[in-house]
N, C-alpha and C positions, 0 to 999 in steps of 0.2 A: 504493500500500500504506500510506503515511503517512497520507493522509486516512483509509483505511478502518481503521486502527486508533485514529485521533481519534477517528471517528464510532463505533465500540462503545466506549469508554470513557464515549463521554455517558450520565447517566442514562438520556433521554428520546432516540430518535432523531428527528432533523429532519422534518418535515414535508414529503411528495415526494420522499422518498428511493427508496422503489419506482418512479420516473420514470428516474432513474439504473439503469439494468440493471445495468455493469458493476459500478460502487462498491457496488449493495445483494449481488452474489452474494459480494463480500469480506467487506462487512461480517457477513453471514449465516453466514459462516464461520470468523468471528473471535467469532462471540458465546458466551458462554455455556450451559449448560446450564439455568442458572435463568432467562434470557431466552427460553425454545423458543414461549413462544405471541409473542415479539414474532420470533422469526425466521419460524416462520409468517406471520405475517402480512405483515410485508415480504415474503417469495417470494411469497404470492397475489398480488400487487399485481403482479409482474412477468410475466412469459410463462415457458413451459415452456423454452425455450434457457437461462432465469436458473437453473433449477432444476437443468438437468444440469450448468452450471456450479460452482455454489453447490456440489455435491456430489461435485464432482471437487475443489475446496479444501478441504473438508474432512473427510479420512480416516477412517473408521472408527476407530471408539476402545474399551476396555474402559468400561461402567459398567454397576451394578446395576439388574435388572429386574425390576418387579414389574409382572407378566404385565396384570392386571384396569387398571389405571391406563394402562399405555401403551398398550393395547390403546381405553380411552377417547379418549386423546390423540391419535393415532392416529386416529382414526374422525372428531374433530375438525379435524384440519388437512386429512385425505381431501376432508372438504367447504367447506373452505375454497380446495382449489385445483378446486375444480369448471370455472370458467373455463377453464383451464391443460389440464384432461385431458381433457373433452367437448366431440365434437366439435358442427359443425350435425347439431340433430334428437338429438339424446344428452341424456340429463340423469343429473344425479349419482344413485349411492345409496348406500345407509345399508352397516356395514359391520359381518358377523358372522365372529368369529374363532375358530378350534378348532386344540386341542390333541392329539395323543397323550398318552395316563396313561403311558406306559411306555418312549417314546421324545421324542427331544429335538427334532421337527419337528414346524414350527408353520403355519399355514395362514389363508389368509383369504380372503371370499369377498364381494366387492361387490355388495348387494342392500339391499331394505327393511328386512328385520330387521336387528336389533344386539342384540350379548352372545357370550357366551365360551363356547362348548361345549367339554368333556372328550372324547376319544374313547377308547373302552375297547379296543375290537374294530380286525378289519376291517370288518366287517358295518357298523358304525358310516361306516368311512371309506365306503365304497359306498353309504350314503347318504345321506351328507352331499356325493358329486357327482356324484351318478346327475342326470340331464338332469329326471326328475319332481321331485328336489328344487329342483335350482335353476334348472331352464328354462331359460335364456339367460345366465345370469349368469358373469361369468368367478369365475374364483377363482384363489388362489397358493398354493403350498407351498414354505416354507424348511426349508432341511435342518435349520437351529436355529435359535432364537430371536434374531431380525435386532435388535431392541430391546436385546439386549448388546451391540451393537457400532455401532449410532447409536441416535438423540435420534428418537420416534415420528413426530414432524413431517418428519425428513429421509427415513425410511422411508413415509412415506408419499409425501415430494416421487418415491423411486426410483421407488414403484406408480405415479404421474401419469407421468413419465417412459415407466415402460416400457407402459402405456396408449397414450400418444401414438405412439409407434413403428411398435408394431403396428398401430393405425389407419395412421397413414401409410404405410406398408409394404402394405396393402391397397390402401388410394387410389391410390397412387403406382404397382404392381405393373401391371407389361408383359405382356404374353401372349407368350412368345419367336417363336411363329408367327407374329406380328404386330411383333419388332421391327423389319425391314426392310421393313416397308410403306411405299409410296411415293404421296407425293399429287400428284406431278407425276412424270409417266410419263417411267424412264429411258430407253429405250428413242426416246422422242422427243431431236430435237436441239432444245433450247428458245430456242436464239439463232436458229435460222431460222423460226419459228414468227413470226407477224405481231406486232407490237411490242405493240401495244393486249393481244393477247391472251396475252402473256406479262406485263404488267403485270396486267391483272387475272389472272391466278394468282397471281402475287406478293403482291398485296397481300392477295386472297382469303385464300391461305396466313398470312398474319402475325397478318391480324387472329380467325381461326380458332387462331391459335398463342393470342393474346393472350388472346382470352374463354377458353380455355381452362386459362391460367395462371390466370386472375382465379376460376373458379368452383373449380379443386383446392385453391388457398389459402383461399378462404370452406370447404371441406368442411373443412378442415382449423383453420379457426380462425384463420388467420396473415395473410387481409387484410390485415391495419394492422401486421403485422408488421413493424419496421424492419431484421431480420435479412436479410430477401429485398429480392430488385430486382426486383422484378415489372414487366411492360412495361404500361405506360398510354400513353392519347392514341394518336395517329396514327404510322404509322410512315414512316420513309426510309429507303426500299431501292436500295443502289448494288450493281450488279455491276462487281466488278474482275476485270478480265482478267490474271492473272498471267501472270510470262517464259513458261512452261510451255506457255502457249495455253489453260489450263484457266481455267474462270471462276468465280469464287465470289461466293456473296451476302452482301454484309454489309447490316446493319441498326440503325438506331437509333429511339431512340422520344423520348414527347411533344412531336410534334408536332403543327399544329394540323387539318393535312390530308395523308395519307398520299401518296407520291412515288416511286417510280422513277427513277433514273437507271443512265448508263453502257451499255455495257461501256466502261471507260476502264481505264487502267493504274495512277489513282490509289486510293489505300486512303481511307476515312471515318473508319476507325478507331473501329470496330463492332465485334460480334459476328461471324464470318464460317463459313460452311459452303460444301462445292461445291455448286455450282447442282444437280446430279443427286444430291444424299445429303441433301435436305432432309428428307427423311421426309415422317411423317402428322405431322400439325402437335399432334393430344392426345398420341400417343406423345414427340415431343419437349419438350411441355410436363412432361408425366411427368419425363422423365430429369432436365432441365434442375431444375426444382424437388427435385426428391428429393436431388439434387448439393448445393443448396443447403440444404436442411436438414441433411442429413447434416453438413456444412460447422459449421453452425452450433448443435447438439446434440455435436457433436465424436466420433460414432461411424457406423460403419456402421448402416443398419436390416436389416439382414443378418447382420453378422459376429459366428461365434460368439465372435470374441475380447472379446464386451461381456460375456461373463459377470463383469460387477463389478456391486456394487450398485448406483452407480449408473445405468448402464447395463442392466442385465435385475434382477430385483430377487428371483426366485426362479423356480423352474421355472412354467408358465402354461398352461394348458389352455383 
């Protein structure tokens, strides 16, 4: 906390400071108001975990809004975290924001256009999100004006935020009919099964786990994420024989040629499942990743207890 209140006091912030995740979501939230395009710009620099972080430091505050300006502002930083909120195969767009004349809820709608419409009516509101207006495009309604109570930049970091989610929550999403799918047949005893042919399931299984981890983090933008531990390389798979008589698989990775051993009564001190409850190896890739984003976004992608800014950012259709 003592660096990151050096570092906003400087005029100029250090160079590579967006490398630091932790120190830039302090500093971001120790800045000022007159610094909003330099805290913009350090959160682009970092990944979407800095964002919901950055914006759980710093609370919602009273200041004055003048609608046309943050509503610029705003549309600005939107495309400045383009990286952050699109996923593969997504690209940013431009961003048109509308009013009620008569009520205090404000709305915005992610597309090529930009500018502020008024709305007078209902007629108005219907269509302005009837599906021939905006096709594809999402859109958000705050019950009031979010720009009173953060900096346009930080209301846009919530919209990136609760963008990412919902992608993730998609991606991530299990079919419940399918969580108990099983890729090695309970029903068989897999320790009497021929040794060869239990290692290659094993390994089948892992490295099926593994491309699998590897292509939901690319869909999701987090490859090179250092939040996750993603398994790379080769794997070694021991089964340990617990007192019980029951046998589990543990697993470690980068290695340079994937391995089998065991049943022995010693642990690796791995990752470990029963041998019979490994699952389908994409559904566990699912759970396993989703645990860790969740982890490290610090919210459920589910629970309605995120209704906070920065956590859902306004109701979303």
């Amino acid at each position: 906390m003592v660096a990151a209140e050096a570092t906003a006091e400087r005029a100029e912030l250090p160079h590579g400071l967006e490398r630091d995740h932790e120190l830039a979501a302090f500093v971001a939230a120790l800045l000022p108001e007159t610094r909003e395009d330099e805290i913009a710009a350090l959160l682009a620099g970092t990944d979407i975990f800095t964002l919901a972080r950055a914006l759980r430091l710093r609370p919602p505050t009273g200041r004055i809004s003048t609608l046309d300006q943050d509503a610029a502002r705003y549309a600005f930083a939107w495309r400045q975290f383009e990286t952050l909120h699109s996923t593969e195969g997504s690209s940013v767009d431009g961003v048109s924001f509308v009013r009620h004349a008569c009520q205090s809820w404000l709305g915005v709608r992610h597309r090529s256009e930009a500018g502020l419409e008024i709305l007078s009516s209902a007629d108005d509101f219907d269509s302005w999100t009837s599906s021939e207006s905006r096709g594809s495009t999402e859109f958000l309604i705050w019950p009031s004006n979010p720009f009173e109570h953060r900096l346009p930049a930080l209301v846009a970091a919530a919209s990136a935020v609760l963008r990412f989610k919902t992608t993730a929550r998609q991606v991530l999403s299990v079919d419940p009919s399918d969580e108990f799918a099983i890729a090695l047949n309970p029903q068989r005893d897999l320790l009497k099964v021929d040794a060869d042919e239990l290692k290659g399931e094993l390994i089948a299984f892992y490295l099926a786990y593994r491309d699998a981890c590897t292509t939901l983090a690319r869909n999701l933008g987090l490859e090179a994420s250092n939040e996750l531990s993603l398994p790379f390389g080769e794997p070694k798979i021991h089964l340990w024989e617990r007192a019980s008589a029951d046998v589990w698989v543990e697993v470690q990775w980068s290695y340079e040629h994937a391995t089998v051993t065991g049943p022995t009564r010693t642990q690796i001190d791995g990752s470990a499942y029963p041998l019979q409850q490994l699952g389908d190896p994409v559904i566990r890739a699912k759970n396993e990743l989703k645990s860790q984003v969740e982890r490290a976004l610090g919210s459920s992608l589910e629970s309605s207890s995120s209704l906070r800014p920065e956590l859902l950012t306004a109701w979303a259709w």
